[in-house]
C-alpha positions as CSV (number, residue, x, y, z in Angstrom):
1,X,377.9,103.0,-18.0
2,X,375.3,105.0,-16.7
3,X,373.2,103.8,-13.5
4,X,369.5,105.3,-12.7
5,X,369.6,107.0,-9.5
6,X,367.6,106.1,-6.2
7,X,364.1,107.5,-6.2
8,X,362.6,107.9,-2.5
9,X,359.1,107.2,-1.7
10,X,357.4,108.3,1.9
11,X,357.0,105.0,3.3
12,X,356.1,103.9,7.3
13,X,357.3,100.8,8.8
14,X,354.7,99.6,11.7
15,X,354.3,96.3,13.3
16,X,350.5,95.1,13.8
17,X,349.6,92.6,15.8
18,X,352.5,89.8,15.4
19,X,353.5,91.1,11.5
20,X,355.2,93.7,10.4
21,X,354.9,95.8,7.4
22,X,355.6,98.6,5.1
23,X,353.0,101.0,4.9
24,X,352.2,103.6,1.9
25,X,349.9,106.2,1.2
26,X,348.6,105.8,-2.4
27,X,348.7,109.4,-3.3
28,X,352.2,109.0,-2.6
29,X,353.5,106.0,-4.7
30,X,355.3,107.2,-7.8
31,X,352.3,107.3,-10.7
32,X,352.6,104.4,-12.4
33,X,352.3,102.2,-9.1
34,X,349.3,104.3,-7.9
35,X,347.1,102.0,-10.0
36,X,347.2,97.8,-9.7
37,X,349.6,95.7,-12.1
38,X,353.1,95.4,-13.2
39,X,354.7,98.9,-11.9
40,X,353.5,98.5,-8.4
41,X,354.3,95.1,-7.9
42,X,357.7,95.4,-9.3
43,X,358.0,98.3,-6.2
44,X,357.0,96.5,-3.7
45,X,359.0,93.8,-4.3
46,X,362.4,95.4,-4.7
47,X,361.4,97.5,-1.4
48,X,361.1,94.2,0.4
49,X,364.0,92.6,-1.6
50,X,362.8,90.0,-3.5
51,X,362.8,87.9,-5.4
52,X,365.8,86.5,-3.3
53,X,367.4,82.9,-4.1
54,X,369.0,83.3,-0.6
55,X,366.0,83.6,1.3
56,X,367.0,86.8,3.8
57,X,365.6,89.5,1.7
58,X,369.2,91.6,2.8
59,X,369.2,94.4,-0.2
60,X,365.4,95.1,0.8
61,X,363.4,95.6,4.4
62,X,361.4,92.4,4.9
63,X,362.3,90.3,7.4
64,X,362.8,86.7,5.5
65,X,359.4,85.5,7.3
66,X,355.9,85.5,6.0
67,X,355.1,87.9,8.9
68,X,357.6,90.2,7.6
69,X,357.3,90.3,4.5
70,X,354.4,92.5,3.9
71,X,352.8,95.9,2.5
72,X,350.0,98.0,2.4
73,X,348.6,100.7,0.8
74,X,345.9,103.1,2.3
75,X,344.2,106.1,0.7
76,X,340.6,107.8,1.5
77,X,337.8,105.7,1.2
78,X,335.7,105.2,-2.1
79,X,333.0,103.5,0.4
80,X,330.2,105.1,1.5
81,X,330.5,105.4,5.4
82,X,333.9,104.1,5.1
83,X,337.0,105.9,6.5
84,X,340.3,104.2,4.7
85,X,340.5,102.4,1.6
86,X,343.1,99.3,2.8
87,X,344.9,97.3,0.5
88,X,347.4,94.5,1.3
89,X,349.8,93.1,-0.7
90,X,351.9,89.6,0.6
91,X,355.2,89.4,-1.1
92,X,356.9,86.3,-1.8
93,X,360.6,85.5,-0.4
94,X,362.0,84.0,-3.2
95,X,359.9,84.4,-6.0
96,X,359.4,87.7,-7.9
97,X,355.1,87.9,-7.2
98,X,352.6,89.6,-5.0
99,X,349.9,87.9,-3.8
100,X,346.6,90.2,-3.3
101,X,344.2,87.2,-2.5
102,X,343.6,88.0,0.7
103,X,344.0,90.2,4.2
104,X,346.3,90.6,6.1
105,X,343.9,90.5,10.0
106,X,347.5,91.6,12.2
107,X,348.6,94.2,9.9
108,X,344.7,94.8,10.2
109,X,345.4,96.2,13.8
110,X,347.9,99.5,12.5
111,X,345.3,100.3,9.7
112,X,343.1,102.6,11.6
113,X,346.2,104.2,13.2
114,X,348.3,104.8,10.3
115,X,344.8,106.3,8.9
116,X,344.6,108.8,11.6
117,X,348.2,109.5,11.5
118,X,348.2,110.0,7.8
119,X,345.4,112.0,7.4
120,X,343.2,110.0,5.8
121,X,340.3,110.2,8.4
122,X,338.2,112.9,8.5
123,X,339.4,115.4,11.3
124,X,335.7,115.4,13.0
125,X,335.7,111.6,13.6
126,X,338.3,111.8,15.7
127,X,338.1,112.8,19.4
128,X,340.7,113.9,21.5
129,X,340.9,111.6,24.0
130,X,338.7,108.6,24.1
131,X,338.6,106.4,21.4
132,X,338.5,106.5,17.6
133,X,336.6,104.1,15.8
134,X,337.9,104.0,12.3
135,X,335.6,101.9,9.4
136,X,338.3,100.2,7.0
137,X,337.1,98.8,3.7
138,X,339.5,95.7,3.4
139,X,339.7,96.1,-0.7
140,X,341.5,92.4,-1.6
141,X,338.2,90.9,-0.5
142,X,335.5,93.8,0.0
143,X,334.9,93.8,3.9
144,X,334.3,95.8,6.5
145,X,336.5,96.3,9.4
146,X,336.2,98.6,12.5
147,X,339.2,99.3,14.4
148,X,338.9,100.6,17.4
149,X,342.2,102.8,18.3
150,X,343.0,104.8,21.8
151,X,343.7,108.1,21.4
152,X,345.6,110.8,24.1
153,X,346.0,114.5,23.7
154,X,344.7,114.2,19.9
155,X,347.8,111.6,19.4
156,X,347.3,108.3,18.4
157,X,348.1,105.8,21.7
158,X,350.6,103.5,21.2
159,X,352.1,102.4,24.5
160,X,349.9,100.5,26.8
161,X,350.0,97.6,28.7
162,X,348.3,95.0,26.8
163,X,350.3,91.8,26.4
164,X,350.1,89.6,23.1
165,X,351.6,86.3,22.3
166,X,354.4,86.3,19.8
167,X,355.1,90.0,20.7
168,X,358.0,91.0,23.2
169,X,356.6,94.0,24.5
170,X,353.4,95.4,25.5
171,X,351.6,97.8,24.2
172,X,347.9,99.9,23.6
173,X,345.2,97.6,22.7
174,X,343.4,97.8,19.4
175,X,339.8,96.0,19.8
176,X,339.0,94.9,15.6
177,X,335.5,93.8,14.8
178,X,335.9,92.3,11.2
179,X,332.1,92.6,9.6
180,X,330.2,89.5,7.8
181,X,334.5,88.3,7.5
182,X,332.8,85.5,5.3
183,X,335.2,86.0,2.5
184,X,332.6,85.9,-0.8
185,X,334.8,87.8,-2.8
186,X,337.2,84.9,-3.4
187,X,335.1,82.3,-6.0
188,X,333.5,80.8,-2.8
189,X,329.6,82.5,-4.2
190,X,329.1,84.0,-1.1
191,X,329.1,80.3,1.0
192,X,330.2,80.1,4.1
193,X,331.2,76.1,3.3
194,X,331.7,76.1,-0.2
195,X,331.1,72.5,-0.6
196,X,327.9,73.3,1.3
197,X,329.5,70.6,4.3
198,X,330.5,71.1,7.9
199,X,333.1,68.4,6.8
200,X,334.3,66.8,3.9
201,X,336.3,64.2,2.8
202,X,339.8,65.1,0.8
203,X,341.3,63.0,-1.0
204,X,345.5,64.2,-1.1
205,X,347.8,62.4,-2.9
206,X,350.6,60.6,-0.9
207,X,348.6,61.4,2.0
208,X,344.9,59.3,1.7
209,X,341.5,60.4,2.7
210,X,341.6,63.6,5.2
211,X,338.7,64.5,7.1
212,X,338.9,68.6,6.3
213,X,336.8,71.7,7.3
214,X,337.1,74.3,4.6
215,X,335.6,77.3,5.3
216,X,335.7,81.3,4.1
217,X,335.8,83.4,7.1
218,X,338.4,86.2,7.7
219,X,340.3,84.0,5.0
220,X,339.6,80.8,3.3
221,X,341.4,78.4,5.5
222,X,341.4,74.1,5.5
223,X,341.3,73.1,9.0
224,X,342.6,69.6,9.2
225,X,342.7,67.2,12.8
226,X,346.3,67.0,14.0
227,X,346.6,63.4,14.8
228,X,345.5,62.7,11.2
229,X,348.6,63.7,9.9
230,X,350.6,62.5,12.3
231,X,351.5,65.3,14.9
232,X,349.6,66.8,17.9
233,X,348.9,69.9,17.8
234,X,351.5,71.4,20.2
235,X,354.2,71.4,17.6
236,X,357.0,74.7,17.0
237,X,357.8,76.1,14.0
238,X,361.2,74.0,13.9
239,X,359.5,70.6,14.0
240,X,358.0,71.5,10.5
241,X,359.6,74.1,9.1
242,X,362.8,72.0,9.2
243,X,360.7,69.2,7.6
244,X,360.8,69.5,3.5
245,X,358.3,66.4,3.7
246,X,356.4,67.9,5.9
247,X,355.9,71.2,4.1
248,X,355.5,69.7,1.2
249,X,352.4,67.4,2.3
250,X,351.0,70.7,3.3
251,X,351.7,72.4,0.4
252,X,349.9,69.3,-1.6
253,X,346.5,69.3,1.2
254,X,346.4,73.1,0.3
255,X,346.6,72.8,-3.3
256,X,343.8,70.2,-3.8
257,X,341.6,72.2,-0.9
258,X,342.0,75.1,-3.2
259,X,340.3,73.1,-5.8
260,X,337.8,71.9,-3.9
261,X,337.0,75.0,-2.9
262,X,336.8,76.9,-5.9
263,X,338.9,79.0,-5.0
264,X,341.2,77.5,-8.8
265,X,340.4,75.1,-11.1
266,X,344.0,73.0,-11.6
267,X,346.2,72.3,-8.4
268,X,349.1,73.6,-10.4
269,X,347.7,77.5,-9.9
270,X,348.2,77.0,-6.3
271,X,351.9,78.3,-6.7
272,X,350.5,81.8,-8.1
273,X,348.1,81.8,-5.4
274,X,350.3,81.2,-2.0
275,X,348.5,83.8,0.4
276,X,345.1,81.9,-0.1
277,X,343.9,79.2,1.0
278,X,345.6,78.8,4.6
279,X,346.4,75.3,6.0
280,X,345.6,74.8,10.0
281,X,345.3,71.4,12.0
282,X,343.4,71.2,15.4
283,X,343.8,69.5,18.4
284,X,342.2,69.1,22.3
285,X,344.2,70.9,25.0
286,X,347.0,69.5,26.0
287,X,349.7,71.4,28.0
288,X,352.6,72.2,25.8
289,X,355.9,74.4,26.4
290,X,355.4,77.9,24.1
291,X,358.4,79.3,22.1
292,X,358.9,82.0,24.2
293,X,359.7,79.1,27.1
294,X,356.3,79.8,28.6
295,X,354.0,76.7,29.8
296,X,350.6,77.1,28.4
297,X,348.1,74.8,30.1
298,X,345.8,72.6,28.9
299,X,343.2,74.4,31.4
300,X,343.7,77.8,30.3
301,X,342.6,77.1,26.7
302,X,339.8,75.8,24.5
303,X,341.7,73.8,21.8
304,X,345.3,73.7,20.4
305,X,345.8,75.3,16.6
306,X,348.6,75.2,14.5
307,X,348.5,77.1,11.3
308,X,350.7,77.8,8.0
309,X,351.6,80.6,5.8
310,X,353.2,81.2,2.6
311,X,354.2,77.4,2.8
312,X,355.7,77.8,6.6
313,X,354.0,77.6,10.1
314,X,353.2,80.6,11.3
315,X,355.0,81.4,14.7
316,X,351.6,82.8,16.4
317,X,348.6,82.9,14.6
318,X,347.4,85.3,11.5
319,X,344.2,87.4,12.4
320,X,342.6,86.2,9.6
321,X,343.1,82.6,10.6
322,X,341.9,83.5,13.8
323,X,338.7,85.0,12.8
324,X,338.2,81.2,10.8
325,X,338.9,79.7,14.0
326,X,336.4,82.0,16.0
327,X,333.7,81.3,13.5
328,X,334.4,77.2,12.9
329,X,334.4,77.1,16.4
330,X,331.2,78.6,17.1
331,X,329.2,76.0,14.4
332,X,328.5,72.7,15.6
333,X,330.0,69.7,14.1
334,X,333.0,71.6,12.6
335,X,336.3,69.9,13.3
336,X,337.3,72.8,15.1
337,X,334.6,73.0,17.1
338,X,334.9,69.3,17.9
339,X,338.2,70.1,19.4
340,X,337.3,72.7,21.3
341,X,334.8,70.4,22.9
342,X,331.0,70.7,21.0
343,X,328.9,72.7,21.6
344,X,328.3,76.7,20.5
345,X,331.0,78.6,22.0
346,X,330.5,82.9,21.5
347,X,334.7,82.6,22.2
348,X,337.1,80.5,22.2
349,X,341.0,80.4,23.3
350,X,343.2,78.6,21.7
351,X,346.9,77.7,22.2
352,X,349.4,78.5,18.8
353,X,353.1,78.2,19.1
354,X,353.6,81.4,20.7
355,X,350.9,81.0,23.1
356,X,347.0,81.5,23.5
357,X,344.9,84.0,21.9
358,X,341.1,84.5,22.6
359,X,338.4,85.1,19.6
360,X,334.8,85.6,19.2
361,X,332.5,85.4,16.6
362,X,328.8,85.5,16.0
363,X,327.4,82.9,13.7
364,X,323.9,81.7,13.1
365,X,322.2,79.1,10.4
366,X,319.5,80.8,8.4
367,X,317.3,78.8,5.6
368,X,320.3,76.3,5.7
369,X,323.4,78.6,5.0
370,X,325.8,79.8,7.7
371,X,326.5,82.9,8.1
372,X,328.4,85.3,10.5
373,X,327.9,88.4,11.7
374,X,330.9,89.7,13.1
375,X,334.4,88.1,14.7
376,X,336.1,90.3,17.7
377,X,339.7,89.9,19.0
378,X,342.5,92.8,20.1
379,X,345.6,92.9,19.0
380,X,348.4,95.7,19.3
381,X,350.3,98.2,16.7
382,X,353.4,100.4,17.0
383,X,355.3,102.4,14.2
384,X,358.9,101.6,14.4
385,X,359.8,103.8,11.6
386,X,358.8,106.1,9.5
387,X,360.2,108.8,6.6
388,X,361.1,107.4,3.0
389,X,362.5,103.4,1.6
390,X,365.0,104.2,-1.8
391,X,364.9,101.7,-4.2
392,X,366.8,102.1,-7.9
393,X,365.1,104.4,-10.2
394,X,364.9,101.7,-13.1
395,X,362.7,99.2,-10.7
396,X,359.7,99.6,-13.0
């Protein structure tokens, strides 16, 4: 019996902030996967190597994590004064679906380089030494980014010394500003707080009445207080993610936040829809022991923030979730501002499993609707490998 060949595609592995991801040129995907739906999807998922019953993703290149189980896809932009065209796809573990809801704010941190590197940024826009600021459309949710990336003797810089939780080693740092990050391309109508409330009152089966702050910025995330649900806010990944109850009670708050806020209309959708909405519960400082082994004090940070993804907690923090925690904590009377202490912070730092991280954002009330007008953090990038992934000829 006759077997289809391999078929090779150029293809750049690069890890961004504390992800990792395969990246893609869209001029060079085979040409049925150059445009959205069935072809592409069905690529990127056998590159990664799923759908996987296993869980380990070993015939593909993800890593078996929500972090590492990623792709993108970048081509010149169709936006006027826009560099790169960015386009991120999350691919489920063990079921055979991408999710395109949303962005991807650590992978956020290789886009400008990768750009650069690829030749997608105009040649005149980039200096020789100094640094290269790089205007990313973020398609899945029509935002601006700016990524700010170093550049030596017309290279991209990649070494540094800039230290980031959840990553080992150092490395150059990447300064993003993500513009009006209020996500209104996601059934929100442009709202800040969809239900128009600082806080609301959710009502989750098997759980009761949750005080919640749901809120589309970066990515639409449910902010929920720690003690509510029974933990504290300095929690690891294994104290939940070897908890099926557990997960599954978050898995049931994110479902009927979803609903609530607009983002679908049954809480059954929720499983085609697991990038978005994101599921984080807040605490005061406390001092806590980080994953790595490191002590984090109480002192050195603003509030503690745990946060899931792709039904796991996330062992650091996704940008995009940061940029929600930036912006709730900069509006009074949010809950994460409440545990951060009141008040209108410009920045806050705030403790994840991994250790601290420190965002800012820039938010302001007009005629009664909040908005924001940008969120700032760094993170890092390096490519770890680049040339072409094979998958089987017959994938789509």
């Amino acid at each position: 019996m006759a077997h289809a060949p391999q078929i090779k595609i150029p293809a750049t592995y690069i890890r961004g902030g504390t992800s990792k991801g395969v990246f893609f040129r869209l001029q060079d995907l085979p040409e049925p996967a150059r445009i959205p739906g069935a072809a592409r999807d069905a690529l990127l998922l056998r590159v990664i190597g799923s759908p996987d019953p296993y869980g380990k993703q070993i015939d593909g290149i993800g890593g078996a994590t929500s972090s590492t189980s990623k792709t993108v896809i970048l081509s010149k932009s169709s936006q006027p004064e826009h560099d790169v065209d960015y386009l991120f796809g999350q691919v489920s573990i063990d079921k055979a679906f991408v999710d395109w809801s949303g962005n991807c704010g650590n992978l956020s941190a290789a886009v400008g380089a990768f750009a650069i590197s690829a030749g997608l940024v105009d040649a005149g826009r980039i200096p020789h030494d100094g640094i290269a600021v790089v205007r990313v459309w973020q398609a899945n949710i029509g935002k601006t980014i700016v990524a700010h990336v170093p550049m030596t003797h017309g290279e991209v810089q990649e070494t540094g010394d800039f230290e980031l939780d959840g990553v080992t080693f150092p490395a150059a740092e990447v300064q993003l500003e993500f513009m009006d990050p209020a996500a209104d391309e996601d059934g929100a109508g442009g709202s800040m707080f969809p239900t128009g409330n600082l806080i609301d009152e959710l009502e989750v089966p098997g759980v009761g009445k949750l005080q919640v702050t749901m809120i589309n910025a970066g990515i639409p995330t449910i902010f929920v207080n720690a003690q509510d649900i029974g933990y504290t806010g300095q929690e690891l990944q294994e104290a939940i993610n070897s908890d099926p109850k557990a997960l599954a009670m978050f898995e049931t708050i994110r479902a009927h936040g979803a609903v609530r806020m607009g983002l679908i209309k049954q809480v059954e959708e929720a499983a085609n829809r697991q990038h978005t909405p994101k599921v984080a519960f807040v605490a005061k400082p406390a001092d806590y022991v980080s994953s790595s082994g490191k002590t984090v004090k109480a002192s050195d940070i603003d509030l503690l923030v745990r946060a899931l993804s792709m039904g796991k907690l996330h062992h650091a923090m996704m940008g995009t979730a940061a940029v929600a925690i930036g912006t709730a904590a900069a509006i009074s009377g949010t809950l994460v501002n409440l545990a951060a202490g009141g008040g209108a912070p410009a920045a806050v730092r705030f403790g994840h499993p991994s250790g601290t991280l420190r965002v800012g954002a820039q938010a302001e009330c007009i005629n009664g609707e909040w908005t924001v007008k940008k969120a700032i953090m760094s993170r890092s990038a390096r490519v770890l490998m680049e040339g072409w992934v094979r998958i089987p000829g017959d994938t789509f």
